[in-house]
C-alpha positions in Angstrom: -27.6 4.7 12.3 -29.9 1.7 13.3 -32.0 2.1 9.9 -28.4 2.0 8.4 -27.4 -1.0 10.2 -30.6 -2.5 9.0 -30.5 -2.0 5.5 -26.5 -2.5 5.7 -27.1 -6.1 6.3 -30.2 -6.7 4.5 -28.8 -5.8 1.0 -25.5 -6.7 1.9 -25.9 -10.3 0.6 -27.4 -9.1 -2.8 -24.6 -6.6 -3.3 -22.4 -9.7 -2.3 -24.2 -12.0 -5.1 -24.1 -9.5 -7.7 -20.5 -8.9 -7.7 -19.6 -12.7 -7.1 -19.7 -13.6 -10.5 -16.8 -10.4 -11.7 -15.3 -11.2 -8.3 -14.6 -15.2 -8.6 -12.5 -14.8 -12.2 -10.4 -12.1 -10.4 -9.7 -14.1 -7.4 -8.8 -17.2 -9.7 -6.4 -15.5 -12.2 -4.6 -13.7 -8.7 -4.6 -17.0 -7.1 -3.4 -18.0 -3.4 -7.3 -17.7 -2.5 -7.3 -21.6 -1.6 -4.8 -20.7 1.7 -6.6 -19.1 4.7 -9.9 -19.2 2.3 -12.5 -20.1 5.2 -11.1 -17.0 6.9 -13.0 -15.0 4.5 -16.6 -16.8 5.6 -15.6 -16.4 9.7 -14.5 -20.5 9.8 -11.3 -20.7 11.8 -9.8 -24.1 12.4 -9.8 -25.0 16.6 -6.0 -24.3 16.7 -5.8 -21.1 15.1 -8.6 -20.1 17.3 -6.6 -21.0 20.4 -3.7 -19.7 18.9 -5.5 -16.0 19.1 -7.5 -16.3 22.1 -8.9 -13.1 23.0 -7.9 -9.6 23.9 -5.5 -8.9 20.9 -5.7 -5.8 18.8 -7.3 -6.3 15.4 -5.1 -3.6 13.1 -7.2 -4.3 9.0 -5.1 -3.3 6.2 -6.4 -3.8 2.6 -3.5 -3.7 0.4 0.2 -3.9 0.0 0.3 -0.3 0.3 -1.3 -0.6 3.8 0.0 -4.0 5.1 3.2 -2.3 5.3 1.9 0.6 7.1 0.5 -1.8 9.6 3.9 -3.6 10.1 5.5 -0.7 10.8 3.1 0.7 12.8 3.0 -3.0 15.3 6.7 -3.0 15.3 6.4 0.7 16.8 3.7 -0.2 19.3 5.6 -4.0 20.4 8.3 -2.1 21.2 6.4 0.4 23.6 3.8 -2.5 25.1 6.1 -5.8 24.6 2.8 -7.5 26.1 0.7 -6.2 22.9 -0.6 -9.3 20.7 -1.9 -8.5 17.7 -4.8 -9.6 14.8 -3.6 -8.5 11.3 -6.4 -9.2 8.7 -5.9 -8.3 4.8 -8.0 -8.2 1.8 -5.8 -9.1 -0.8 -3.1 -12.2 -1.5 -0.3 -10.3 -2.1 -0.7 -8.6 1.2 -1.5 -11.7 3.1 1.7 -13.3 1.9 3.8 -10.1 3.2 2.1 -10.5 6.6 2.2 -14.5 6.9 6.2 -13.3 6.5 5.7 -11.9 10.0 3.7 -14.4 12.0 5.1 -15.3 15.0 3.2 -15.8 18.6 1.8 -12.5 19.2 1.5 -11.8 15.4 -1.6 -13.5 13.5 -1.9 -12.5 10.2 -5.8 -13.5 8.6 -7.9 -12.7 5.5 -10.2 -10.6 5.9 -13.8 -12.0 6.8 -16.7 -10.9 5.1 -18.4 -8.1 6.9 -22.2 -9.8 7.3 -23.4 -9.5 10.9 -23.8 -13.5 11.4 -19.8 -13.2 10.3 -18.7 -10.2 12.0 -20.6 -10.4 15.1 -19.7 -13.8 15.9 -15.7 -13.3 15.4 -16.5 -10.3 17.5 -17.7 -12.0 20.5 -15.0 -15.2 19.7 -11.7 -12.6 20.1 -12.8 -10.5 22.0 -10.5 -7.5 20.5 -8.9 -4.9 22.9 -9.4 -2.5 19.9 -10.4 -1.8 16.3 -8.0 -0.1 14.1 -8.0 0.5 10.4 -5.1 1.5 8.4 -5.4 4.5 5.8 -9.5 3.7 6.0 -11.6 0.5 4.6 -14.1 0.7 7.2 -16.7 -1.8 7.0 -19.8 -1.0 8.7 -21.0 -3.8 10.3 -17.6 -4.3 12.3 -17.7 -1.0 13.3 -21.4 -1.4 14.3 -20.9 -3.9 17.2 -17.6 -3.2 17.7 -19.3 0.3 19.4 -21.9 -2.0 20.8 -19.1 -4.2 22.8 -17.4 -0.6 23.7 -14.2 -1.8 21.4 -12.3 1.0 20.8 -12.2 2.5 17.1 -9.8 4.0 14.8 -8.5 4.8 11.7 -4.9 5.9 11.4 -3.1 7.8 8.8 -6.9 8.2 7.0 -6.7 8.7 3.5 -9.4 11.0 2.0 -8.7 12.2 -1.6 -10.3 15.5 -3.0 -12.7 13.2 -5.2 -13.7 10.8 -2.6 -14.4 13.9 -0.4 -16.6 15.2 -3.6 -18.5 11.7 -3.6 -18.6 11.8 0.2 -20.3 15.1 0.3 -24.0 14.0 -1.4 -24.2 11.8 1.0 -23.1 13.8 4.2 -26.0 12.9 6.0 -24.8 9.6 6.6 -21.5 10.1 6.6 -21.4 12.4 9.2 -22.9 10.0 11.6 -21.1 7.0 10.5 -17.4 8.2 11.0 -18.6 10.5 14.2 -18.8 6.7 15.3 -15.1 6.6 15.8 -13.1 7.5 18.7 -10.0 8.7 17.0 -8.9 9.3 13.3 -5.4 10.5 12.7 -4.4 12.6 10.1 -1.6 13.4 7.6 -2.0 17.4 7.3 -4.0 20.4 8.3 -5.3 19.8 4.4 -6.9 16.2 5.3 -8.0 17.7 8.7 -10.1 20.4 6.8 -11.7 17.2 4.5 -13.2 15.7 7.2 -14.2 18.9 9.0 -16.1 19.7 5.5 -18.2 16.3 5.8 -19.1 17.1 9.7 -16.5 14.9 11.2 -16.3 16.1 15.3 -13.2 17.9 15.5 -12.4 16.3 18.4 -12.0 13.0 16.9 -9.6 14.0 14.8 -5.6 14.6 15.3 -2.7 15.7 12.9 0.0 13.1 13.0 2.0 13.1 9.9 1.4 10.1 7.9 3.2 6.9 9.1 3.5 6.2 5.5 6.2 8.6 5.4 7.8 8.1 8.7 11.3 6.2 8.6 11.4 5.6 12.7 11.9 2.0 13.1 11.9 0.9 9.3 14.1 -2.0 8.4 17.0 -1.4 6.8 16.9 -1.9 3.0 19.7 -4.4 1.3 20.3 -4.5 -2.1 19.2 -8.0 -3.0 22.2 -10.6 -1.8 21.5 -12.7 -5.2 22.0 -9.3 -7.4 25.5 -10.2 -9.0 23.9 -13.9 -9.7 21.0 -12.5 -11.6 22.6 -9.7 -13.1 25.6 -12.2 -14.8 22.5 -14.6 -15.9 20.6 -12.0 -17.8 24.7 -10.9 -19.3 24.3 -7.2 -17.3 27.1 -5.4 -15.4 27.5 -4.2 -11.8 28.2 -0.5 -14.2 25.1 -0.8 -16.0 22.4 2.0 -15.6 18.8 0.7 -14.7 15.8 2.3 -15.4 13.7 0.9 -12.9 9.5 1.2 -13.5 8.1 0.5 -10.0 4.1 -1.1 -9.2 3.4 0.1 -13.0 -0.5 -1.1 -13.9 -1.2 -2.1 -17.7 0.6 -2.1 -21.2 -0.8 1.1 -22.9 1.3 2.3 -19.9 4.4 -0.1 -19.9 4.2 0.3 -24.1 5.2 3.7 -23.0 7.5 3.2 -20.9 9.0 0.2 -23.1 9.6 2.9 -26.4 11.1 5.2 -23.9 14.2 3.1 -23.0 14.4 1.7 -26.9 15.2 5.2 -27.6 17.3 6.1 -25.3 19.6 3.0 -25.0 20.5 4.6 -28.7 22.6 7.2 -26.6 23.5 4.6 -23.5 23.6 1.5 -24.5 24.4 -0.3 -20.9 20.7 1.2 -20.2 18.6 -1.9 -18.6 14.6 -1.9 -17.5 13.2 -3.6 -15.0 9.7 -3.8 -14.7 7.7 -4.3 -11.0 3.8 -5.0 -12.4 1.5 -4.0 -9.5 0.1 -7.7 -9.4 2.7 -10.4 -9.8 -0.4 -12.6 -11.7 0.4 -10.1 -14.8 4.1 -11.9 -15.3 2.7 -14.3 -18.3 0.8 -10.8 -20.0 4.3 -9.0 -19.6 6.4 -11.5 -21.5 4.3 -12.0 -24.1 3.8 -8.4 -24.4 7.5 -8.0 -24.7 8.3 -11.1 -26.6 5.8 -9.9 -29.6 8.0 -6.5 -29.4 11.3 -9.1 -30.3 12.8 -7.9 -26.7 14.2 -10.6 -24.5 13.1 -10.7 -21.2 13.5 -13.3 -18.2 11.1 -13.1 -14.9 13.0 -12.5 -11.3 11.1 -15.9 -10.3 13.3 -18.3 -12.5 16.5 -19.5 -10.2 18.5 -18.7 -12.8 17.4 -16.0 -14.9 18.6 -16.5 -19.0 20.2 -13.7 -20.7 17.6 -11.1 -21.6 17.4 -7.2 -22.4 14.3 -6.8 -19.6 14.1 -8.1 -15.8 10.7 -8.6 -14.9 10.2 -8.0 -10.8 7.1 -10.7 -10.4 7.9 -11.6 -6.6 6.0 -10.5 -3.8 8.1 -7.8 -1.2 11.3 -7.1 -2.9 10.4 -3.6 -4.7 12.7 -1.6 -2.0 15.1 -4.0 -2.5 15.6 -3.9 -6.1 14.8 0.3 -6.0 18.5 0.3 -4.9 19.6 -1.5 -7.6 18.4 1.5 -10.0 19.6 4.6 -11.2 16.2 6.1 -11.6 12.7 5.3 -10.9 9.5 5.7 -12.7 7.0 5.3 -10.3 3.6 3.2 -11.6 0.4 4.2 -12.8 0.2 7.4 -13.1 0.6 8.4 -16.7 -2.9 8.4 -17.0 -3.3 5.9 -19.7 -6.2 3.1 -19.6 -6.5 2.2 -15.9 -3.1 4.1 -14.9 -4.8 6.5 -12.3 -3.6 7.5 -9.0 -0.3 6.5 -8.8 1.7 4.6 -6.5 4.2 5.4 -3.5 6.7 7.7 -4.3 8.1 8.2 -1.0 9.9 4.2 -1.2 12.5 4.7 -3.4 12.6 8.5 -2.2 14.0 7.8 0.9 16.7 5.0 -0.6 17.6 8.1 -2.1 16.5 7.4 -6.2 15.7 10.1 -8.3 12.1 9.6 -9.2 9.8 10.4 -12.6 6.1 10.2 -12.0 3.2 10.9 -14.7 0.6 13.6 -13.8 -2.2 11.5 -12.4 -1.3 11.2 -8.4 -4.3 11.6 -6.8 -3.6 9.3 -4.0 -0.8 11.2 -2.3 -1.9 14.3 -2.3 -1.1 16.5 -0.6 2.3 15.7 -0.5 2.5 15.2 -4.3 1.9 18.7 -4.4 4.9 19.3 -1.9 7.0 17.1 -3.7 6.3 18.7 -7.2 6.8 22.4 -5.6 9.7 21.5 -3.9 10.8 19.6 -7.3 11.6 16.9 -5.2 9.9 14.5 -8.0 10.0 14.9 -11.6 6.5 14.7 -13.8 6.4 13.4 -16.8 3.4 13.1 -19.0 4.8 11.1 -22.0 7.3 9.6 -24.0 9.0 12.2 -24.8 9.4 13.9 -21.6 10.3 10.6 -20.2 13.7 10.8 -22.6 14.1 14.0 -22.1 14.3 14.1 -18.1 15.9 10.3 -17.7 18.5 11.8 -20.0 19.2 14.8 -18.1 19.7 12.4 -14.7 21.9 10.1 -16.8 24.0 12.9 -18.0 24.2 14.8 -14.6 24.0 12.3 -11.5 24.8 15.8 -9.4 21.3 17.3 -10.9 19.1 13.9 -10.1 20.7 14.0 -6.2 19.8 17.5 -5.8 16.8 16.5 -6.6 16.3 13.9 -4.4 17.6 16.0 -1.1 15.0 18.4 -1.9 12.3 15.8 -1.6 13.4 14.3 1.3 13.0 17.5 2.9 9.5 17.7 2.3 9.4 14.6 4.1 10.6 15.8 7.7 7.5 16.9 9.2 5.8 13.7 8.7 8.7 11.8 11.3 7.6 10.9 14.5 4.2 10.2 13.1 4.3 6.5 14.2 4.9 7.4 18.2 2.3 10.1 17.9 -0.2 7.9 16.8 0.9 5.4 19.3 0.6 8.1 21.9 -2.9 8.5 21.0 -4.0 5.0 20.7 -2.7 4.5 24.0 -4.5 6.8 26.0 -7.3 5.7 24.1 -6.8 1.9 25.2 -5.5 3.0 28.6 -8.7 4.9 29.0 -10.9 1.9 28.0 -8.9 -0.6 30.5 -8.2 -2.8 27.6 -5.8 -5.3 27.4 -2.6 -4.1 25.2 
């Protein structure tokens, strides 16, 4: 691991270089990189650094996806250790504006610094952090290094390892083995996930089933149907009746195109059929209207205070998908159709458990294995093109008892993974209470 380390932070900044130059257009176009920017380079102003003192827990969470993993999972442990303060670091914008939502004294959301030993090591040393804990997985080395040095405790919960990552992982086993044996705890989603890491030499005893907190409701927020919804919906000339076809987190046009001549022909057969459209990055509003606009449909962005009348409502605000997801009368849930850079997929389980019937494409690699479960169970719908699209959305419009079942037999896929969020907490406690660090 020390000829790791070594080389980890001796090619670091070329890799770093290299990429800079895709990187910096990226981070422009996105934007909201000038707020907290310094963050990234380990420079924090004399006030926020007072404000976090030492001893809090530093839960990383790259993504949206994850940031709101990490929320729930706080919320679960403040209300077992009301003395718990917390350090919430984020890769991306859209996730960082989520968590500056929930700053308050014992919550201090950052960006996440870049993980070179000058960086890492002297953060590490400045906070002082009673433990280590990464959401889903985006470990970076060099913070787990001499987090083991200063006997930090280290986890990953709810670790995400997809069959092709575990492919990848497996030519270089003999450094991944040693690398994640490095960690105290990793919880896991299922006996499936368990056996992934088992295959790349993982100790056994660092790993423990606990459902995936993804997919545990415990101490979620209730969802509201947005209180402006009447206003918006009597701007764009829509009724409270109307049917919406709702595309949730979807990724590029080749897939929205689809998606787009999908509703055209079926609002031959329901006319009061409306889209919405939720683009996975916000920045990809101005790409969306034009897209639409050449198509000669009418569409109006949920950002405008008063949205015109239009045939298309375009979702580009940050943390109101759930919201709006009750607003519909079925979901398609984004990249997944497998068109251009629509791989993967998204979260299904969101609008599952606010009780929408739900149409997927067949690429949905990152939830396995409960995709699986979900497709067995038919608690989702696939759908791998246009025409199945019609076909299914039209069989849910027609037959609303058909679309619940549907639904019910998802959410029952879903029960074994409730209660994941205390037994993770019950583990990371006995691991912190073991340790004697502050909570």
């Amino acid at each position: 691991m020390k000829i790791f380390q070594l080389f980890y932070n001796l090619f670091f900044p070329i890799a770093f270089v290299v990429i800079l130059p895709s990187y910096l257009p990226r981070m422009f176009k996105r934007g909201g990189y000038d707020k907290q920017f310094l963050q990234r380079l380990g420079v924090f102003d004399a006030k926020t650094s007072a404000r976090i003192g030492t001893g809090r827990i530093w839960v990383h969470a790259v993504s949206v996806g994850e940031i709101l993993i990490a929320l729930k999972f706080i919320r679960r442990w403040k209300e077992k250790h009301p003395e718990a303060r917390f350090l919430l670091s984020t890769t991306t914008t859209t996730a960082l504006a989520i968590a500056n939502k929930h700053t308050s004294d014992w919550l201090e959301p950052i960006t996440n610094p870049v993980d070179f030993f000058l960086i890492t090591n002297k953060l590490i040393d400045r906070f002082q952090p009673a433990a280590l804990i990464m959401v889903e997985g985006d470990v970076w080395p060099q913070r787990l290094f001499y987090g083991k040095k200063k006997k930090i405790p280290t986890a990953i919960v709810t670790a995400r390892l997809s069959p092709r990552s575990e492919a990848r992982m497996r030519f270089f086993r003999w450094i991944i083995k040693p690398f994640f044996n490095q960690l105290d705890l990793i919880t896991l989603p299922s006996a499936k996930d368990q056996e992934r890491w088992l295959s790349l030499g993982v100790d056994p005893s660092r790993l423990s089933i606990t459902g995936n907190m993804k997919y545990d409701q415990q101490g979620v927020p209730l969802v509201e149907v947005p209180k402006d919804v009447d206003e918006v919906f009597g701007n764009l000339g829509w009724k409270k009746t109307d049917s919406i076809f709702l595309a949730g987190s979807t990724d590029n046009l080749e897939e929205e195109e689809i998606l787009l001549k999908a509703w055209l022909e079926l609002r031959k057969k329901f006319p009061d059929l409306r889209l919405i459209i939720a683009p996975r990055y916000v920045e990809r509003r101005q790409e969306l209207v034009s897209f639409f606009t050449k198509q000669n449909i009418s569409v109006a962005l949920r950002s405008e205070k008063s949205p015109h009348r239009a045939e298309v409502l375009i979702l580009d605000t940050t943390g109101e998908l759930n919201a709006w997801y009750l607003t519909a009368t079925f979901v398609f849930v984004g990249k997944s159709l497998r068109v251009g850079t629509a791989h993967g997929g998204h979260n299904p389980v969101e609008p599952l458990v606010l009780r929408r019937p739900i149409l997927l494409g067949p690429s949905m690699e990152n939830f396995e294995p409960l995709i699986s479960e979900l497709r067995e169970v038919q608690g989702v719908t696939e759908v791998r093109n246009e025409e199945e699209i019609i076909q299914i959305a039209e069989r849910f419009l027609l037959n609303p008892q058909e679309a619940a079942a549907s639904v019910e037999r998802g959410l029952q896929a879903l029960i074994e993974h409730q209660g994941s969020m205390d037994r993770t907490c019950d583990l990371l406690g006995k691991l912190l209470f073991q340790n004697s660090k502050t909570l």
